[in-house]
N, C-alpha and C positions, 0 to 999 in steps of 0.2 A: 438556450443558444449553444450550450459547449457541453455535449456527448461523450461518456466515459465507457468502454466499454474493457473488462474485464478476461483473462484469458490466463491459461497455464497452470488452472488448480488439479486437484486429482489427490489420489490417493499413492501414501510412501511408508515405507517401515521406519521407525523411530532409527535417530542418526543419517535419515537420508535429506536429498535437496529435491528443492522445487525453487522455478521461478517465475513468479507471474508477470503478466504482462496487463499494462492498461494506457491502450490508445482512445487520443483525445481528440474531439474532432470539432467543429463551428467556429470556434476562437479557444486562442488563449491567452492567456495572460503574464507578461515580461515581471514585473512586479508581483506577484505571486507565488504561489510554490504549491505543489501536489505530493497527495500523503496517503499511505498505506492505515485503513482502523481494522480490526478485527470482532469476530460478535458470535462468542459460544453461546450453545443455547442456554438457555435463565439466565444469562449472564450481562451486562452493560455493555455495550461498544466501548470497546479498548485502542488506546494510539498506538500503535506499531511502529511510524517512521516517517518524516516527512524529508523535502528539498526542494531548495529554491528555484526557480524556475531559471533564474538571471544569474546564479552564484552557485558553488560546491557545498554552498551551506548546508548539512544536515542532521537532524536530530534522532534519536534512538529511544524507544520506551525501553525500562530499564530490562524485560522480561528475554527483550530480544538481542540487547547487547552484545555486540561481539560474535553475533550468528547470523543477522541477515544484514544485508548491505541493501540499498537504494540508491539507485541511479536514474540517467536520464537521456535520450536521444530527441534536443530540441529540434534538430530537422526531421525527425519521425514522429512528432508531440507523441511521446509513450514514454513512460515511466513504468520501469524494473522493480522490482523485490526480488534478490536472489536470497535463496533461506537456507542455511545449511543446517546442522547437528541438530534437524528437527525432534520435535518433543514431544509426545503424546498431547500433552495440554496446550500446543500451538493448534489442534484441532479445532477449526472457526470456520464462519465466512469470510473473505477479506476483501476489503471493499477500497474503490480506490476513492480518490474526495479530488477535487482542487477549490483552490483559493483567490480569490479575485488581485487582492492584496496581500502581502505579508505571509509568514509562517504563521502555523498555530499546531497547536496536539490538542485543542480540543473541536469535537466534531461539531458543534453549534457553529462555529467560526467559517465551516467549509459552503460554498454555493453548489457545488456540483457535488453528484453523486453517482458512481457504476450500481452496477444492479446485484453486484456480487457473485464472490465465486468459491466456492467450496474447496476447503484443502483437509486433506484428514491422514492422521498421523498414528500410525497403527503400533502399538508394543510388542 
């Protein structure tokens, strides 16, 4: 029912920004919150950042602390990732997720999912 579609990845030199975009679309949900995960190759889907769809609530995986921010335009259902002092090893997919209810950082918790979007971080 509820469409994620991803935007804004690409390629940047190490210290530079990127900011993704991921517009939501069929429903969403008030009670909820939508979250940035990320997925190098061999590697686990990682939390990156979530917020609440209803409040300023939000949360940080420790990796990205301090360097990318999450926001939200609930009259444009799209959620931001601005990333700055990018880092070689931020090189991932990154996927946007939402949540029917609630916050979560882990990605079993999420119902929706974008298809992902490549960001790659060059030294």
């Amino acid at each position: 029912q509820v469409q994620l579609v991803e935007s804004g990845g690409g390629l940047v030199q190490a210290g530079g920004s990127l900011r993704l975009s991921c517009v939501a679309s069929g429903r969403t949900f008030n009670g909820g919150g939508m979250a940035w995960f990320r997925q190098a190759p061999a590697k686990e889907r990682e939390f990156v950042a979530v917020i609440s769809w209803s409040f300023d609530r939000t949360y940080y995986g420790d990796s990205v602390k301090g360097r990318f921010t999450i926001s939200r335009d609930n009259a444009k259902n799209t959620v931001y990732l601005q990333m700055n002092s990018l880092k070689p090893e931020d090189t991932a997919v990154y996927y946007c997720a939402a949540k029917v209810f609630g916050t979560a950082i882990s990605s079993n918790d999420y119902n929706y999912w974008g298809q992902g979007i490549q960001v790659t971080v060059s030294s």
